[in-house]
TIPA-698497 format. One record per residue (C-alpha): residue in one letter; x, y, z. Coordinates in steps of 0.1 Angstrom, whole numbers, padded with zeros to 4 digits, always signed. Each point is the difference from the previous one (the first is absolute). Layout:
aXYZ/...
This chain:
x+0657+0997+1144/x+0021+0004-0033/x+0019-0028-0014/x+0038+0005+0011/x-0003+0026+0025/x+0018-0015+0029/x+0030-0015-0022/x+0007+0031-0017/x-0003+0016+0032/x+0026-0017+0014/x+0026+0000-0032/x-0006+0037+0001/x+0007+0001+0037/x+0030-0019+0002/x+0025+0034+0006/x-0017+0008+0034/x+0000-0041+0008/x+0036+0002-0007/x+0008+0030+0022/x-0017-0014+0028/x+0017-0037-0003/x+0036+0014-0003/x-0003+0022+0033/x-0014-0032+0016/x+0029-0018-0014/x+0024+0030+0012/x-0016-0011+0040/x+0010-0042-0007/x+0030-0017+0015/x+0012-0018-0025/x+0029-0010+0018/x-0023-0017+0024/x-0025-0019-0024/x+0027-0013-0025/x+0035+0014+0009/x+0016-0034+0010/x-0013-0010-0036/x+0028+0017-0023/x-0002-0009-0034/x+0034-0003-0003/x-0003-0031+0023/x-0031-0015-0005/x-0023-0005-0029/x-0034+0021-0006/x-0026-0021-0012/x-0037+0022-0008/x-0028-0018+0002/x-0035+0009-0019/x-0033-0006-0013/x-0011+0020-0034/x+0012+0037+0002/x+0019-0011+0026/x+0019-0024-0016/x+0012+0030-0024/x+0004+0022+0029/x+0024-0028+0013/x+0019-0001-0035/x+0003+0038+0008/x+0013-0005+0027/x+0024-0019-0004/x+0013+0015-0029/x+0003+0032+0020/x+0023-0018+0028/x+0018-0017-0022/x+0013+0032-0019/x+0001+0020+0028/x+0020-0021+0025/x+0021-0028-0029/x-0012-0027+0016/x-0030-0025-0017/x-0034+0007+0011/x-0028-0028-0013/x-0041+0000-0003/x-0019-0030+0000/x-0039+0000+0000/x-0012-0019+0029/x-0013-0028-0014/x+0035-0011-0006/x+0008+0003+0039/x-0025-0025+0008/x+0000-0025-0028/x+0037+0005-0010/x+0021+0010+0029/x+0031-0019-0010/x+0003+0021-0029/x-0008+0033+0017/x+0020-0006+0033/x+0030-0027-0012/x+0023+0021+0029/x+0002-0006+0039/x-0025+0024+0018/x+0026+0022+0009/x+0012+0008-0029/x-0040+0014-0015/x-0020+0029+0012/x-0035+0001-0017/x-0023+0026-0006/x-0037-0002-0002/x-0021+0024-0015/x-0041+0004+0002/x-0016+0031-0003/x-0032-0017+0019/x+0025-0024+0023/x-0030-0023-0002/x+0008-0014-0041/x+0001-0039+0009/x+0032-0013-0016/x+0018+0029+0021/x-0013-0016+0032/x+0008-0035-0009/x+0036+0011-0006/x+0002+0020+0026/x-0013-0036+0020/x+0024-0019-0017/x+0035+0026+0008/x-0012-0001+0039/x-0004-0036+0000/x+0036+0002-0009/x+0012+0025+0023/x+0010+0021-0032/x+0001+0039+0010/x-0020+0024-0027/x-0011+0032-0009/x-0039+0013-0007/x-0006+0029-0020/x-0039+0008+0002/x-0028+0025-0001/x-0026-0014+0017/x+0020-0020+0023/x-0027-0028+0012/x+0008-0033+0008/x+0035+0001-0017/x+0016+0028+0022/x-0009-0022+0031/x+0025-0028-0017/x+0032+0017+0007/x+0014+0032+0019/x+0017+0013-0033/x-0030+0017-0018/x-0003+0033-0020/x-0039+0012+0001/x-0001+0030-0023/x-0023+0022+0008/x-0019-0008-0033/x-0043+0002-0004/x-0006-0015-0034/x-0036-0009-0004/x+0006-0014-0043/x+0000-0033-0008/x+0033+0000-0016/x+0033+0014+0009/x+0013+0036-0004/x+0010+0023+0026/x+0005-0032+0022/x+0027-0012-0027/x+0015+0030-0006/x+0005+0007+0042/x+0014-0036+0003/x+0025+0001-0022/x+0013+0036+0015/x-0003-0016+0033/x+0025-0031-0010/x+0024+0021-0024/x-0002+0025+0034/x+0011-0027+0020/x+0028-0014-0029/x+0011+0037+0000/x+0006+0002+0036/x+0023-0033+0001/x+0023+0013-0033/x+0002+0032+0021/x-0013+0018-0030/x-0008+0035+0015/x-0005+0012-0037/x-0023-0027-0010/x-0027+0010+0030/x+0004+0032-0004/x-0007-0004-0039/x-0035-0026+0013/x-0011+0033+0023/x-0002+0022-0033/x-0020-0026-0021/x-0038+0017+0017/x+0006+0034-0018/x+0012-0014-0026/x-0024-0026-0005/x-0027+0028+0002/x+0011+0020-0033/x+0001-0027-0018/x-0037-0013+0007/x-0010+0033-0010/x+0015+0003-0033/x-0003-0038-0012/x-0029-0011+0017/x-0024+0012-0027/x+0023-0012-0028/x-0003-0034+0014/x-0040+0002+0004/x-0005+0014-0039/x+0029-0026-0008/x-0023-0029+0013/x-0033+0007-0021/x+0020-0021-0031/x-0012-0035-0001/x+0028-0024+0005/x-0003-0040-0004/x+0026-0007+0024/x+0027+0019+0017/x+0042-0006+0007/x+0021+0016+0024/x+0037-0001-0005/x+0028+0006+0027/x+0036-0007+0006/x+0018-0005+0034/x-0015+0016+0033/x-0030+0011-0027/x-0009-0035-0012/x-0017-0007+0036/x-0021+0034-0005/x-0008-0008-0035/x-0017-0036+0014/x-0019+0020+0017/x-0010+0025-0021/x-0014-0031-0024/x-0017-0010+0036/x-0018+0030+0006/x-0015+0007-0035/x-0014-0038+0003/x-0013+0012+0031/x-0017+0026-0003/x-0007-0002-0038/x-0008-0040-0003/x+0025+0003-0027/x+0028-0021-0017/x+0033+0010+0013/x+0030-0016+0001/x+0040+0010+0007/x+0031-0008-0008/x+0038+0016+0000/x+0004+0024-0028/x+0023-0017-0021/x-0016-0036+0006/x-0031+0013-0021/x+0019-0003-0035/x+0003-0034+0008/x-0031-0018-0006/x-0032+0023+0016/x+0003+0031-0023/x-0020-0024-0026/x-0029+0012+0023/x+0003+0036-0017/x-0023+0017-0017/x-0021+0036-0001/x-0023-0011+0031/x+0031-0012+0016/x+0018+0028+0029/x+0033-0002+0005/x+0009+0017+0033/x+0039+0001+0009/x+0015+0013+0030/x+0034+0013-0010/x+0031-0007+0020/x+0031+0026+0001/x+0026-0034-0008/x-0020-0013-0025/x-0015+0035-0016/x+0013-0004-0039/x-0008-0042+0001/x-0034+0004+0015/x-0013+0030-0023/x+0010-0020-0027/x-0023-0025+0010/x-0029+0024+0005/x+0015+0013-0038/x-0006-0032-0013/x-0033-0010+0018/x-0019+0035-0017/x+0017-0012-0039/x-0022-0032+0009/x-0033+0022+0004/x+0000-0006+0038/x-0013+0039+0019/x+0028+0007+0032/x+0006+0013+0028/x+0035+0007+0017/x+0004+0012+0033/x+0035+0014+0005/x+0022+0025+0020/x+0012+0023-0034/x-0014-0008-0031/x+0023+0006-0034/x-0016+0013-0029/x+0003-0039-0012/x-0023-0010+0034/x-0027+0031-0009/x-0004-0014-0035/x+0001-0036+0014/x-0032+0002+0023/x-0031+0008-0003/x-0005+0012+0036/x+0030+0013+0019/x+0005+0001+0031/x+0032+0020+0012/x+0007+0002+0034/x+0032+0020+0002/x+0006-0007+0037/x+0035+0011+0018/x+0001-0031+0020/x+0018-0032-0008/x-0015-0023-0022/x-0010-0026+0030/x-0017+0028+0015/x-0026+0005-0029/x-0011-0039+0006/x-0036+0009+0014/x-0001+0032-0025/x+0000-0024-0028/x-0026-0021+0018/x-0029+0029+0001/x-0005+0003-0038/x-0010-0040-0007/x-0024+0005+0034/x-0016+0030-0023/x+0001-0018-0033/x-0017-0030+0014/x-0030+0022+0020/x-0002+0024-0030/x-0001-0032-0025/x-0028-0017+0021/x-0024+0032+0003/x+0006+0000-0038/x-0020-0029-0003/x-0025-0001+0020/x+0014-0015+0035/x+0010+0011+0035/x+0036+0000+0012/x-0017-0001+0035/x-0011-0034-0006/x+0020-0019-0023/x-0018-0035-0013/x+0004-0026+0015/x+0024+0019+0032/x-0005+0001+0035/x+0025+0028+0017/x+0016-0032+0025/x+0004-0036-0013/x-0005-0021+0026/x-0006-0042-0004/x-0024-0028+0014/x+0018-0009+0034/
């Protein structure tokens, strides 16, 4: 089989995943797996491995801004080694979330062990269910099939899933309505920037950094996770404005600089890009409108142009790293379907 096929498969399929999740969302009480946990009360805690601990950042960025009340993410290693600095509150007063797209990812069961040895109430949010939808009656099973090793339409579908559910508690009638349009739109842009991205990736680069403020800092880690991924690249990430201070030394003409460009922070941020390209580095800026100073700032340009609030365009900015990275690994040589040294589940020795 050609290298890539089922990863690039999925990316390109995520609009018809995403149709089919949200009217399965549209069919789940919420009110009934998580309604006696408002966020104005008690405190959100997502919990992940990998993707999924981006998915969680996410996440809780997305109920944060859409119901004012602080959402966290902890990987869940931290849950089991540290819990007095992820839990310092009563029970009562946390609600966790744990996300898996196999519900069979170790550290995920452990915690999960560890909150019902507690008698602490959570929430799953799975594709594949197994062994960590029998752990509690509040689960979420997408109905998601994704046979690559590494994440796409299982992230993407996630994270509409929780900002779904965050929606639904702010009583934001707007903001779902805005998550049901993202398909059709997702579709056009596929069509017109997927080959940009593919011709974009035949440069050589020596090591990659993705660059994100706010909500977009989560999606920018794992933009720098995917091309490592699927590429066995160098990537790393960092907020936008953070790069001035100290990491930009790493610039030079095999060097990408990708940004994804924030609405609050436009004018700061492309400045930064600005500055990155007078140091030789090639870009790449994803962003919703692009001034004539963001077309002369990046190399590659992604525009999305989407009438849907910012939050809403999360897991739009998400899909162009998950082509970067495949496109980058077929580039030289490798298969995105199986990443070295990657299994699809990580599981430990008993």
């Amino acid at each position: 089989m050609e290298h890539g096929v089922n990863t690039l498969r999925e990316i390109y399929h995520q609009p018809k995943v995403w149709d089919v999740c949200l009217q399965y969302l549209d069919t789940v009480d919420v009110h009934a797996l998580a309604g006696d946990q408002d966020p104005e009360v008690v405190a959100w805690i997502f919990v992940g491995c990998g993707t999924s601990y981006y998915l969680a950042q996410a996440a809780a960025n997305s109920f944060t801004l859409l119901n004012g009340r602080r959402a966290y993410a902890v990987p869940a290693s931290e849950v089991t080694i540290f819990p007095e600095l992820v839990f310092p509150n009563k029970p009562s007063q946390i609600f966790p979330v744990l996300i898996s797209r196999s519900g069979h990812t170790s550290e995920i069961l452990q915690v999960a062990a560890w909150l019902n040895a507690r008698g602490i109430d959570f929430l799953t949010v799975t594709c594949d269910g197994n062994e960590l939808e029998t752990t509690t009656p509040r689960v979420i099973k997408l109905p998601v099939v994704e046979s690559s090793t590494v994440m796409t339409s299982s992230f993407t579908s996630m994270l509409l899933a929780l900002q779904y559910v965050a929606a639904w508690f702010a009583g934001d009638r707007e903001f779902l309505t805005a998550l049901k349009r993202l398909p059709q739109l997702l579709e056009g842009l596929l069509e017109k920037y997927g080959p940009e991205v593919e011709r974009f990736a035949q440069d050589r680069f020596d090591n990659f950094t993705f660059l994100g403020q706010g909500a977009l800092y989560a999606i920018a880690c794992e933009t720098a996770l995917k091309v490592m991924e699927s590429s066995s690249s160098y990537a790393q990430y960092f907020h936008t404005l953070e790069f001035r201070h100290g990491p930009k030394s790493i610039v030079s003409n095999r060097t990408l600089v990708g940004a994804l460009i924030s609405e609050a922070g436009y004018s700061d941020e492309i400045l930064v890009l600005e500055e990155m390209k007078e140091l030789g580095g090639l870009t790449m800026a994803v962003a919703s409108e692009a001034t004539s100073r963001l077309r002369s700032a990046a190399d590659l340009l992604i525009e999305l142009s989407l009438p849907v609030p910012e939050l809403a365009r999360l897991v739009i900015y998400v899909v162009w790293g998950q082509l970067l990275g495949s496109y980058l690994g077929l580039a030289k040589g490798l298969d995105p379907d199986n990443p070295r040294h990657l299994s699809r589940i990580v599981t430990l020795p008993a």
